[in-house]
Residue frames relative to the residue before (quaternion, step in Angstrom):
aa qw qx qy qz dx dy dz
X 1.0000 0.0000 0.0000 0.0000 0.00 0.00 0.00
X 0.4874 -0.7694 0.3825 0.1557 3.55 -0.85 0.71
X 0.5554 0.5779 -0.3255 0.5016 2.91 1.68 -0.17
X 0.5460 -0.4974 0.5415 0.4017 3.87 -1.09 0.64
X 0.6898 -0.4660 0.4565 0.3139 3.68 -1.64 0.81
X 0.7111 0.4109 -0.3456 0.4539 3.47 0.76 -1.55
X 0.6077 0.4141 -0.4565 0.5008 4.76 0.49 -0.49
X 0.6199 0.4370 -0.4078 0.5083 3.87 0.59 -0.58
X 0.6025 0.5836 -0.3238 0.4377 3.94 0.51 -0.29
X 0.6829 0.4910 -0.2516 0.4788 3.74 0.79 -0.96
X 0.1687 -0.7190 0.6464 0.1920 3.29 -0.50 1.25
X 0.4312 -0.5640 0.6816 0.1773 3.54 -1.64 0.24
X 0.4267 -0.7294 0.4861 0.2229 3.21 -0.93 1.36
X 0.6273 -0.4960 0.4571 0.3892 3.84 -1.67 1.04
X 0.7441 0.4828 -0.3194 0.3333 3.73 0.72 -1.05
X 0.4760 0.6678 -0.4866 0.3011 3.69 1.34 -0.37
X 0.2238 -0.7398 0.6193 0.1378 3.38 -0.73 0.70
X 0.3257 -0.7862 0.5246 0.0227 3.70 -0.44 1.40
X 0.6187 -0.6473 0.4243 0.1350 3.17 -0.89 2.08
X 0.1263 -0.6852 0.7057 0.1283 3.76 -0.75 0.70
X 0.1991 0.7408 -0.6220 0.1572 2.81 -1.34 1.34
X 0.4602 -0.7637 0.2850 0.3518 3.64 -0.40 0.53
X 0.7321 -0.4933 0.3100 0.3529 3.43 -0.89 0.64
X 0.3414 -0.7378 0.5211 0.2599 3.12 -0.83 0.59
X 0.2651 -0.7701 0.5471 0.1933 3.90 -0.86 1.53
X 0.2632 -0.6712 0.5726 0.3903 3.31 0.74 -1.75
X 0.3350 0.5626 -0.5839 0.4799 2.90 1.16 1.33
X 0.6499 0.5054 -0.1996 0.5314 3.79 1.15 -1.16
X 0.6698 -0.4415 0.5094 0.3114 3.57 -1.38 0.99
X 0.2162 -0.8641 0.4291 0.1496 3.36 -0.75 0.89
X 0.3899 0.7280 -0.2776 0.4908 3.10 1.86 0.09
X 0.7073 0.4492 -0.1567 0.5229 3.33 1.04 -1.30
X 0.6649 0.5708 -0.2476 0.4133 3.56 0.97 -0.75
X 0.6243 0.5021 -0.2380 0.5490 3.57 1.52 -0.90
X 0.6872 0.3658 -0.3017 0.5504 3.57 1.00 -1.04
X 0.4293 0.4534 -0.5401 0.5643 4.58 0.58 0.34
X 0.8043 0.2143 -0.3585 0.4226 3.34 -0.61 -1.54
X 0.4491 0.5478 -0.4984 0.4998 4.32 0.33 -0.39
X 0.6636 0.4942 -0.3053 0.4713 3.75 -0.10 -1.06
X 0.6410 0.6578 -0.1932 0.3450 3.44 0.30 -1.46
X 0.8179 0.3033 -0.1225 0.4732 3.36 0.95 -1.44
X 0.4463 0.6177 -0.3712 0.5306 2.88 1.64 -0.87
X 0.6833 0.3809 -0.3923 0.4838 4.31 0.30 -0.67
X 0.7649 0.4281 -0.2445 0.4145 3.62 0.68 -1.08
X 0.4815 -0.6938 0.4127 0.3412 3.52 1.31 0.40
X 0.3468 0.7981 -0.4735 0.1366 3.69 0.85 0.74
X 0.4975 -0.5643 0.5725 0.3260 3.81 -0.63 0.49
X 0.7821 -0.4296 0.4117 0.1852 2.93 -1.86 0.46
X 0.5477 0.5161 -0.2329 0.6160 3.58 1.48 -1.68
X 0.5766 0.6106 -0.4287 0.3332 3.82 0.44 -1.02
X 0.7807 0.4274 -0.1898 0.4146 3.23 0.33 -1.74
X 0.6471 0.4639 -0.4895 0.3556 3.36 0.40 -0.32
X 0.5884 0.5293 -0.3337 0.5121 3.59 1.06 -1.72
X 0.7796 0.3447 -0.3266 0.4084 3.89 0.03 -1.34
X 0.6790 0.5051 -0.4311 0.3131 3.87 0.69 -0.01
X 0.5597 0.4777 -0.4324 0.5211 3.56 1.26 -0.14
X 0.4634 0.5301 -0.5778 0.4129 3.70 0.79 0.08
X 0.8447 0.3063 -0.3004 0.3199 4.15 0.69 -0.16
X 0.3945 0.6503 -0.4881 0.4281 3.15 1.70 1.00
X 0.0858 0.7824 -0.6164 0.0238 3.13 -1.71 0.81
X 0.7889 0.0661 -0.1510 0.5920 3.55 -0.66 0.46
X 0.8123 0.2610 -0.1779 0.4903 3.77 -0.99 -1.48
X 0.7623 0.5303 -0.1906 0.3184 3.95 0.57 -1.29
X 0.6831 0.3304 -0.2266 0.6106 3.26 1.20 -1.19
X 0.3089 0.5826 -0.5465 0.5163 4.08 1.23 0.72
X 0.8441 0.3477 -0.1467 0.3808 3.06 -0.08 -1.43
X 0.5485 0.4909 -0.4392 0.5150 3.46 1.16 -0.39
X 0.6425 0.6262 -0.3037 0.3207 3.62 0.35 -0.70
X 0.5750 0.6934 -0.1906 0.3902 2.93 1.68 -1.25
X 0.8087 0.4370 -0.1273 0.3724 3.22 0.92 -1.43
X 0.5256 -0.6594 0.3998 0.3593 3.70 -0.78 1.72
X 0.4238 -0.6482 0.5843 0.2427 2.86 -1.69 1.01
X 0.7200 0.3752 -0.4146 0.4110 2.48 -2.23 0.93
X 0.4872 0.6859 -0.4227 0.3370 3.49 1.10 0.12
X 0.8017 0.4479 -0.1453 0.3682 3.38 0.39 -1.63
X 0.0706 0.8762 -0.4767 0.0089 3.32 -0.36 0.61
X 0.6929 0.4649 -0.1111 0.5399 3.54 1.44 0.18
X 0.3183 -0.6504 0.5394 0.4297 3.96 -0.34 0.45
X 0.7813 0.3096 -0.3827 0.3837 3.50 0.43 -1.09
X 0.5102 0.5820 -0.4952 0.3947 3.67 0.58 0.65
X 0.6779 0.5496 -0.0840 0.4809 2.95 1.10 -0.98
X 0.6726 0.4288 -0.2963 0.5254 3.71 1.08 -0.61
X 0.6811 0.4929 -0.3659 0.3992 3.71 1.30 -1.29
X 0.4548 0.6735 -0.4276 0.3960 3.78 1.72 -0.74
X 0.6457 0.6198 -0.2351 0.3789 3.41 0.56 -1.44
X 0.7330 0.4822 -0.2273 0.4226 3.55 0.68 -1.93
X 0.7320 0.5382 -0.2853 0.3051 3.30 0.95 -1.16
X 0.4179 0.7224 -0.2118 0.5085 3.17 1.77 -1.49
X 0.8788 0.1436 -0.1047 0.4429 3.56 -0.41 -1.18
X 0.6169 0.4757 -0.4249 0.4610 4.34 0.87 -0.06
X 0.6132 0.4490 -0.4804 0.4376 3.47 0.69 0.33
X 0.5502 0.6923 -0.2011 0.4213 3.51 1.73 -0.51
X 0.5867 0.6565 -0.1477 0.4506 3.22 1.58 -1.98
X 0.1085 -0.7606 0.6340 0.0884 3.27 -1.24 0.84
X 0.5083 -0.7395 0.4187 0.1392 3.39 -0.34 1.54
X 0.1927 -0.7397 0.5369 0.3570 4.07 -0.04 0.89
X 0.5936 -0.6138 0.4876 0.1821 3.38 -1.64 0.47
């Protein structure tokens, strides 16, 4: 798991009520997608530990690849973690015209 031992420790309270938001495809600006689901917790009063655990709830196929990819134990920070993402998927994004 990429996440340090101590973000994989933090339990997440039963009462958090978890931000609906659509999946990320990589059809959508990934910048913009990190700074919603960020927003999101920020309304639902989510911790730091949250966002990491509650952001892999919007990975599928190409993302949760690339999440997989990355050595564990690395990540130790949302805003590490969010700028990984942005960078990762805007070289990917296709910018509408």
């Amino acid at each position: 798991m990429p996440f340090t031992q101590e973000i994989m420790e933090v339990l997440i309270s039963p009462h958090f009520l978890i931000p609906k938001m659509t999946p990320f495809s990589g059809a959508e600006d990934p910048e913009n997608h990190s700074k919603a689901f960020q927003t999101q917790m920020l309304i639902s009063d989510g911790s730091d530990s949250a966002c990491y655990k509650m952001l892999l709830r919007n990975f599928r196929g190409m993302n949760l690849k690339w999440f997989s990819g990355i050595h564990d134990g690395t990540i130790n920070s949302f805003c590490e973690f969010s700028k990984m993402f942005e960078e990762q998927f805007t070289t990917n994004w296709v910018k509408p015209s």
